[in-house]
C-alpha positions as CSV (number, residue, x, y, z in Angstrom):
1,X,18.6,2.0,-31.8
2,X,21.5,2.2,-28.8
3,X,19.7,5.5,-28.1
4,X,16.6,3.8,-27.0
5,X,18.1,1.3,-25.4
6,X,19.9,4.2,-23.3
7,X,16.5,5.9,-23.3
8,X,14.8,3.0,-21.8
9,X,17.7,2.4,-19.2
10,X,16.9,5.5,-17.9
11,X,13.6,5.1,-17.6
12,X,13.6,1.2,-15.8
13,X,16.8,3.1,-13.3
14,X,14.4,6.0,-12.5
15,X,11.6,3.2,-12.0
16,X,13.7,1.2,-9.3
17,X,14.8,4.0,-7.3
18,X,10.3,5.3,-7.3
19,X,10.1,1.6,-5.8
20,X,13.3,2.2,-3.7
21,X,12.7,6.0,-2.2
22,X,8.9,4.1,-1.5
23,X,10.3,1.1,0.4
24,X,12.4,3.4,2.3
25,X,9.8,6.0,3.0
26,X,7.4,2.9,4.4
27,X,10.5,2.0,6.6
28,X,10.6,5.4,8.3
29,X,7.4,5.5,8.8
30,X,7.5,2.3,10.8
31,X,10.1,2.9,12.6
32,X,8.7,6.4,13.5
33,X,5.1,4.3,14.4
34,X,7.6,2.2,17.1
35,X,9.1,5.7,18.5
36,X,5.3,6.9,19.1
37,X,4.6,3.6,20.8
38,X,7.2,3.6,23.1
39,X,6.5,7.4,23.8
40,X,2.9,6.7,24.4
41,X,2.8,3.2,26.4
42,X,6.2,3.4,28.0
43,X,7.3,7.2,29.2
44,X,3.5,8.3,29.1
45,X,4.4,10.4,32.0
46,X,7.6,11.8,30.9
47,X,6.1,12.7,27.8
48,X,3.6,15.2,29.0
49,X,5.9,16.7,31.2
50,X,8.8,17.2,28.2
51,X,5.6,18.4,25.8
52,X,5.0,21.4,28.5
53,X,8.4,22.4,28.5
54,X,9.6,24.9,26.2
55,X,12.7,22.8,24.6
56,X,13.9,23.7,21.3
57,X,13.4,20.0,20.0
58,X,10.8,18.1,21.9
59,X,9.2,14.4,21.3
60,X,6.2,16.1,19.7
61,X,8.2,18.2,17.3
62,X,10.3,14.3,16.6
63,X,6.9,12.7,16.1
64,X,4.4,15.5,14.1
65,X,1.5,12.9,13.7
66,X,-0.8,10.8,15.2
67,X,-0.8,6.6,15.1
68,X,-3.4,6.9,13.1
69,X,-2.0,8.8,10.2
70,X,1.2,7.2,10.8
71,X,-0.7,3.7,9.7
72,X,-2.3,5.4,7.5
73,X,0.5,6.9,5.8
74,X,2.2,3.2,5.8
75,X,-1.0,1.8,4.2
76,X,-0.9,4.2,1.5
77,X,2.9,3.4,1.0
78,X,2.2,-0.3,0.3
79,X,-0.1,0.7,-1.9
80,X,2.2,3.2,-3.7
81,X,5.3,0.4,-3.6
82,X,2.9,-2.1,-5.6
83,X,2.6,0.2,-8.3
84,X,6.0,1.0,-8.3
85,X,7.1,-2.7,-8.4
86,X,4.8,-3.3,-11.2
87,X,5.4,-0.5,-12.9
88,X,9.4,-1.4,-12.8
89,X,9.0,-5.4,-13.3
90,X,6.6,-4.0,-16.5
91,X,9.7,-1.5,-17.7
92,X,12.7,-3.8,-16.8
93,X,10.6,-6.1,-19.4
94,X,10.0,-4.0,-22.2
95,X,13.8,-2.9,-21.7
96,X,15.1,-6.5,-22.2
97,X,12.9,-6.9,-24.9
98,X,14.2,-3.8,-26.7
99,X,18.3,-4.7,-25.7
100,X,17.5,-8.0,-27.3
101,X,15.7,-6.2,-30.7
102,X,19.0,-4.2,-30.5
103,X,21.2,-7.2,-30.3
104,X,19.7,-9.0,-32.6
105,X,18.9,-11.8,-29.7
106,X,15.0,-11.0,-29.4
107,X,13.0,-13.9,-28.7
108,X,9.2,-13.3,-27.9
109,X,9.3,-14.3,-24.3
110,X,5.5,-13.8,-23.6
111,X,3.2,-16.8,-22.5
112,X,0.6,-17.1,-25.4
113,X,-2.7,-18.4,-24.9
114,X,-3.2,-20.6,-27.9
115,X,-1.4,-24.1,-27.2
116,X,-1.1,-26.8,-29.4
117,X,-3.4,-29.2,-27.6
118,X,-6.1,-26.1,-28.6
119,X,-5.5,-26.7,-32.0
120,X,-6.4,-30.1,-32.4
């Protein structure tokens, strides 16, 4: 039994950090969606003179993407981070469930849909 508890562990950690590594990837990409506006609305200009250069690092290389796939790419994360939420909230369950088998504390902790004003 303390195996699958350890088993399970693993499985709910690995589950956080898929919802964590997500978050942080949506984060990057918004951050990298502010550094293309600026670029594009505030040093238009400066831009297309540094893209015509040859520089060994210029704002194109930094930015690799359009605004378009960058919202895209954000929209997509969302969607990935709400299945990794679920997917941990639905692990980090079924792991308290088993710790509490394990330690002889289980008590069924699911809503049920039969009430006793149903069975009268």
């Amino acid at each position: 039994m303390a195996q699958a508890v350890i088993t399970k562990n693993a499985d709910v950690e690995w589950r956080r950090q898929c919802a964590l590594t997500t978050a942080w990837e949506i984060h990057a990409r918004e951050e990298q969606l502010k550094f293309l506006t600026l670029v594009l609305e505030d040093q238009g200009e400066t831009y297309a003179n540094a893209a015509s250069e040859h520089l060994d690092t210029t704002i194109g290389e930094l930015i690799k993407c359009s605004e378009r796939e960058l919202k895209n790419n954000i929209a997509y994360g969302v969607a990935a981070f709400s299945y990794d939420v679920d997917a941990f909230a639905i692990g980090d369950a079924q792991f308290d469930d088993l710790e509490s088998v394990a330690t002889g504390t289980y008590f069924h902790s699911y809503t049920s849909d039969v009430t006793t004003d149903n069975c009268l």
